[in-house]
N, C-alpha and C positions, 0 to 999 in steps of 0.2 A: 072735968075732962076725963079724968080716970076712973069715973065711976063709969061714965060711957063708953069708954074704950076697953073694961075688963071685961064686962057680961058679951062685945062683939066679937073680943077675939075667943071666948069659948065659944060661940056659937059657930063663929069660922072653924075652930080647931075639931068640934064636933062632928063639922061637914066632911071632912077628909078625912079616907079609906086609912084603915089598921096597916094597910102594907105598903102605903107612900110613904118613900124614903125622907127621912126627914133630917134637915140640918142641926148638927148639935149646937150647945148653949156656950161653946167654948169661945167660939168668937164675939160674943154678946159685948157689944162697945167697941169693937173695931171694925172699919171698914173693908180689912183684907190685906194694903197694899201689904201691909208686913210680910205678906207672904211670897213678897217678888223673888226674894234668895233665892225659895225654894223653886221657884216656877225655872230661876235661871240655871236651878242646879241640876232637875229635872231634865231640862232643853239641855243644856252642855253633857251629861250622858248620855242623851240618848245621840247628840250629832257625832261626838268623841272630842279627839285632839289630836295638832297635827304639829309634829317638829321636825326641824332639821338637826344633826348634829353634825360635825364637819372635824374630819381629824389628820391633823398635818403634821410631816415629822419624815426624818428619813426614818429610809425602811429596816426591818429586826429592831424598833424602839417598843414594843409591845403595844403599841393602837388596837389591832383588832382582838388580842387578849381583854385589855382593857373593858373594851366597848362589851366584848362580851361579860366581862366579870359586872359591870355598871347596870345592864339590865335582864343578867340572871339567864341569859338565853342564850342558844347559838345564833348567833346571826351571823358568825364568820365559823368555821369549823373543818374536819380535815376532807371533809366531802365538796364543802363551798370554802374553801381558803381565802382568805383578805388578799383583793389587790394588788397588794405588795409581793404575794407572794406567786400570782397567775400571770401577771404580766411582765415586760421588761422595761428595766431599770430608764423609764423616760419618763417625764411630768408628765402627767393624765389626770384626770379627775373620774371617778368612779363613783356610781350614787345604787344605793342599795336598801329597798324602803321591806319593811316588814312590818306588820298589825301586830301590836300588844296588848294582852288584858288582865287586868288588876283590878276586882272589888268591884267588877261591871262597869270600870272604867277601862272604855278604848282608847289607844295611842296608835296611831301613824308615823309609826317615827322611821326618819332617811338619813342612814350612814353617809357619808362623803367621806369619800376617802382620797390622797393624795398620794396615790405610789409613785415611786422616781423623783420627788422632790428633794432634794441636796445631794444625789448621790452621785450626781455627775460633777467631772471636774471644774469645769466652769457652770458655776451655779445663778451667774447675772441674767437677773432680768425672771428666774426658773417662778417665781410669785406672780406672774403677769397669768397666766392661763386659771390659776385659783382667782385672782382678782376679776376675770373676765367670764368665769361660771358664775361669779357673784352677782354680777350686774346682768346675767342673762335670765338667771329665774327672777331679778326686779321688774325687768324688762317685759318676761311673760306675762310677772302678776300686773304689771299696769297694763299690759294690751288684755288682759281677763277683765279685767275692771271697770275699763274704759269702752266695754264693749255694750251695745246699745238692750240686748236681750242675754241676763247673766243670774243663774241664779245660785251656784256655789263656785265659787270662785280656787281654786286650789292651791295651798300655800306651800310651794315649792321653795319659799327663799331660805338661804341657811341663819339661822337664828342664833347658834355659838360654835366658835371654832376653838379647841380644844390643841393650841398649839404646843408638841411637845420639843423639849429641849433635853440636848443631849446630857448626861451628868457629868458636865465639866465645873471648874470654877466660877468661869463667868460667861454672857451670852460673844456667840459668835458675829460675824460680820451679816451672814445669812439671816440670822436668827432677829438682830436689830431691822434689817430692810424688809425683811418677809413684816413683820409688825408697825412698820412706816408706813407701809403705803399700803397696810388693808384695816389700819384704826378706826376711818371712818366708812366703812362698811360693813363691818361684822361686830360681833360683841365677842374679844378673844381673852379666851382663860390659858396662861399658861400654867404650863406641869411641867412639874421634871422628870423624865421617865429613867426607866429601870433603877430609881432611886435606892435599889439593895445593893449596889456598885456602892454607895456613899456610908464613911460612917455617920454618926448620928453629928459631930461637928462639922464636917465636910458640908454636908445637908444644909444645916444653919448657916452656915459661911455663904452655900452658894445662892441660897435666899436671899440673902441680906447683897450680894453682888447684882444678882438679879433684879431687885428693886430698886437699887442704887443707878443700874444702867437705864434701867425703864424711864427713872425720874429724868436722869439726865438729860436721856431724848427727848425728850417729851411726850411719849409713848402713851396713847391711852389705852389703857387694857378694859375691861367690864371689872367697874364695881357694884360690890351687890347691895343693894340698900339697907338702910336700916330696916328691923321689924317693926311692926306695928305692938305686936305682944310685948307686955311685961317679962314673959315666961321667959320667951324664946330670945330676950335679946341677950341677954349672956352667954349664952349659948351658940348664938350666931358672932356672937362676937371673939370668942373663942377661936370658932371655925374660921371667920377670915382673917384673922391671925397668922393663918397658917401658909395663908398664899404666897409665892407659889405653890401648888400642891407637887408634895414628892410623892410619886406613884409606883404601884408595884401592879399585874396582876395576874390571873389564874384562873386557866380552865378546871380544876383540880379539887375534888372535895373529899378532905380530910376527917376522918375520927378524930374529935381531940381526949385526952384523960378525962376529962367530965363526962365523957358521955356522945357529948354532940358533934355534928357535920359543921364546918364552916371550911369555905375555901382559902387556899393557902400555899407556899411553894416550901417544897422540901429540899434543906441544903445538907452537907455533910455536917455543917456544924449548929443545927439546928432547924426550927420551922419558924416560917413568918406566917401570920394570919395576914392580909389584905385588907381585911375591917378593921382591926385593930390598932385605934389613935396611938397607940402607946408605940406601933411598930414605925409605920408611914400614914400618910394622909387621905388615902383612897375612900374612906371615909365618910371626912366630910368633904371631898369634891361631890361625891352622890349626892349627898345629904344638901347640900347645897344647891348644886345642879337641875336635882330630880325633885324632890321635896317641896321645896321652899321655893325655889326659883326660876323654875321653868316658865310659867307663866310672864315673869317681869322679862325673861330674855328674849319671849316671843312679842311683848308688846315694847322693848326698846326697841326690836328690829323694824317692829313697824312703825313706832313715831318716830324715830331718829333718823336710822340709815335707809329706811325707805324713803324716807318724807324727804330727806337731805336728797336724795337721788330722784324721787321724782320732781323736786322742783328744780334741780340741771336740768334734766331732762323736757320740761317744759315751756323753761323757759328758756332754753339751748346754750346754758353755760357751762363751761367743761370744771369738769373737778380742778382742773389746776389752777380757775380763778377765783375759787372760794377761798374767803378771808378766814384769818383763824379767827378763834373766839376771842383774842385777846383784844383785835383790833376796835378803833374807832366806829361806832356806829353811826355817827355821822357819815365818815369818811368809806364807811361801808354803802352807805343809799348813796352817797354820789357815785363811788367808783360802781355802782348796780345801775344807775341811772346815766352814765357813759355806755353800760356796756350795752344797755334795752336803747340807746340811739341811735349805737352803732350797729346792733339788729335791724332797728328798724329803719336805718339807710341803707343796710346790707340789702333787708327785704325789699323794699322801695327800688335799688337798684334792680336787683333781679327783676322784680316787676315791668321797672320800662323795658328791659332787655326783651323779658318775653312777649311786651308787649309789641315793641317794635319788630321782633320775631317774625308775631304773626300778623302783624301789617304787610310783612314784606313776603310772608308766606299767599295773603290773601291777593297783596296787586300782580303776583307775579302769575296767582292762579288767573285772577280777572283776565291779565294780559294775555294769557294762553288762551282762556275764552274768548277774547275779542279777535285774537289770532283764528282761534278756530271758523267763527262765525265767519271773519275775512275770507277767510280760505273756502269757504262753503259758498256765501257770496258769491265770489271769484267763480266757481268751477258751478254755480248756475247761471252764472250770465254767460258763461264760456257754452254752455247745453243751451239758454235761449238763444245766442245767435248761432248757432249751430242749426237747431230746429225753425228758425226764421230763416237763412240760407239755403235752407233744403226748400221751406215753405213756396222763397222764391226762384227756384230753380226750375222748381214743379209747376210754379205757377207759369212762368217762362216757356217750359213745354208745352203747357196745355196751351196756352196762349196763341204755339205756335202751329199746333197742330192742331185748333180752331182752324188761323186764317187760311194752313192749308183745306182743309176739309169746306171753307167758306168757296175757295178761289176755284175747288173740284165743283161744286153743288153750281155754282154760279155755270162753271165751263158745260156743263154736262144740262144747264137749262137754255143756255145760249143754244147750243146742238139740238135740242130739243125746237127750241124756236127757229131755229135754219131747216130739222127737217120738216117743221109741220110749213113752215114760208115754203119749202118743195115742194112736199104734200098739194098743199092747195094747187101752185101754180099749174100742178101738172092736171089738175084735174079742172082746172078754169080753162086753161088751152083748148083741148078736145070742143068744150061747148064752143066757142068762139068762133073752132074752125067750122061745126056743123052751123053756126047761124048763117056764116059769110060762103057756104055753100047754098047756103036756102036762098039767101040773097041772090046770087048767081041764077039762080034758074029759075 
């Protein structure tokens, strides 16, 4: 076979032009697919990426320092000032999207910001309008989704909330209920802000407070997965060590004695770097954040607390009847299988309502038509014997003024016949008298 197969591929090779492109020998024994990464890595530069980031906290906690220090940019600045700092002191939610580029790698990424959240005195309930933005870009992305002709769909949902916490000892009343009741909706990282308030025990202590209340509550915050790398898992392991993150940060770039710029706040009794593990943990939140983990916080949000919210939403169960994880699985599809009976009595019910609705909307219409038609009826039989009583009134006159016109023609022929009976008589006499004269004589 290879004797016949070498002499026809020279022959073919022969037949094609010196300047047709030709495949090299690198792939020789592979079919290609190997080359899907690239195709995906290809396709994912050239569409980009798109995130949310969402950052909650009373206001002067440094959020929009932060945000700016995290990705290098002004995205809040003294010309555009952060939320907190433009409007007044009421819960609001403000969203603030800017294009980022790195290495021909685009980012979409949209601020959320929370100005006037804790700063009023009564703060109950102040987590409901962040909890109710959350479910409204879910709400968008399924009506995008679900829509019959769609072909980018835009991922508006927020993906990490960045909840900061004041540097006290332990968390607040505010701080535990703000993180109850948005667990299963968001994936939340807290921080501790203006962590250069704290000494370096303070810090540790209120770490260790922090996780201590979290556990208590039962509080789920975003944990970040294992790595897949040998390299990177010590490393990573390190880093979430560290959480809570104690945060510092700065519009602000420094000369340091080496030589170089990095940003940092200058005190009277010295300089803090921002980057600098050794100072705070701003760090590895980035490094964590940004690096390593944006991707898994974009795809928890959508198989978990989108998936969790779109099927309430589907199949019209309210958050407050979702079981926890701990519960019975059994005792879960029953009490799920109550609740789709009592749906679909509920809908059943609504059904005959409407149904009987428009039964009584339809006989009441018929009735008005049969009404109407009555009445129409009615007021042409009232016009036929109307026009029948005329018919014979007229006929009655005419009738009458025949027999007169008959009784005149009769009178005026009878006249006619008295005077021709004169007529004659008078003209038969005269002869009569001349014969019985002639007789005479």
């Amino acid at each position: 076979m290879s004797a016949i197969t070498e002499p026809f591929r020279s022959k073919v090779l022969s037949t094609i032009p010196s300047d047709t492109l030709m495949l090299t020998n690198e792939t020789e024994g592979n079919v290609g697919f190997s080359d899907l990464p690239n195709q995906i890595h290809r396709k994912t530069i050239r569409k980009g990426f798109e995130f949310t980031l969402m950052v909650v906290g009373e206001s002067e906690l440094g959020k929009s320092t932060l945000v700016n220090s995290m990705f290098l940019t002004d995205i809040y600045s003294d010309e555009y000032p952060g939320p907190s700092k433009r409007i007044s002191k009421t819960v609001d939610v403000q969203a603030t999207k800017v294009n980022l580029k790195e290495k021909n790698v685009n980012l979409s990424l949209t601020i959320v910001d929370t100005p006037g959240f804790g700063d009023s005195l009564d703060n109950t309930d102040s987590w409901q309008k962040i909890s109710q933005y959350i479910e409204d870009r879910f709400e968008e992305y399924l009506n995008e989704e679900t829509k019959l002709h769609r072909t980018h769909v835009p991922d508006n949902r927020v993906h990490c909330c960045l909840y900061f916490i004041l540097p006290r000892v332990t968390l607040r009343a505010i701080d535990i209920e703000f993180m109850k009741n948005l667990q299963d909706k968001v994936n939340i990282i807290p921080v501790i802000a203006k962590a250069d308030t704290l000494t370096a025990e303070e810090c540790l202590q209120m770490k260790k407070n922090i996780l201590s209340q979290i556990d208590l509550h039962n509080i789920k915050i975003y944990e970040f997965p294992d790595s897949d790398g040998e390299e990177d898992t010590k490393l990573l392991k390190q880093l979430k060590a560290r959480m809570p993150f104690a945060v510092i940060g700065s519009n602000y770039v420094i000369d340091t004695p080496s030589g170089g710029r990095k940003q940092a706040r200058k005190y009277p009794w010295g300089t803090v770097e921002i980057d600098n593990l050794e100072h705070y943990d701003f760090t590895a939140l980035r490094t964590m954040l940004i690096k390593y983990y944006m991707l898994d916080l974009v795809d928890t949000t959508n198989n978990v607390h989108y998936e969790n919210y779109r099927c309430r939403k589907l199949t019209g169960i309210g958050s407050e009847q979702i079981n926890n994880e701990n519960s019975n699985p059994l005792a879960q599809m029953e009490e799920e299988r109550k609740i789709s009976e009592a749906n679909l009595k509920r809908m059943e019910q609504d059904m005959d309502h409407v149904f009987e609705t428009k039964v009584k909307a339809k006989e009441q219409k018929l009735e008005e038509m049969e009404g109407e038609i009555n009445r129409f009826d009615e007021q042409n039989r009232k016009v036929r014997e109307q026009e029948l009583q005329e018919l014979a009134d007229k006929r009655a006159a005419f009738e009458k003024e025949r027999d007169a016109f008959e009784l005149i023609i009769r009178h005026m022929e009878e006249m006619k016949r008295i005077a021709a009976d004169t007529i004659n008589k008078e003209t038969i006499e005269p002869k009569e008298k001349k014969k019985e004269k002639k007789r005479l004589f």
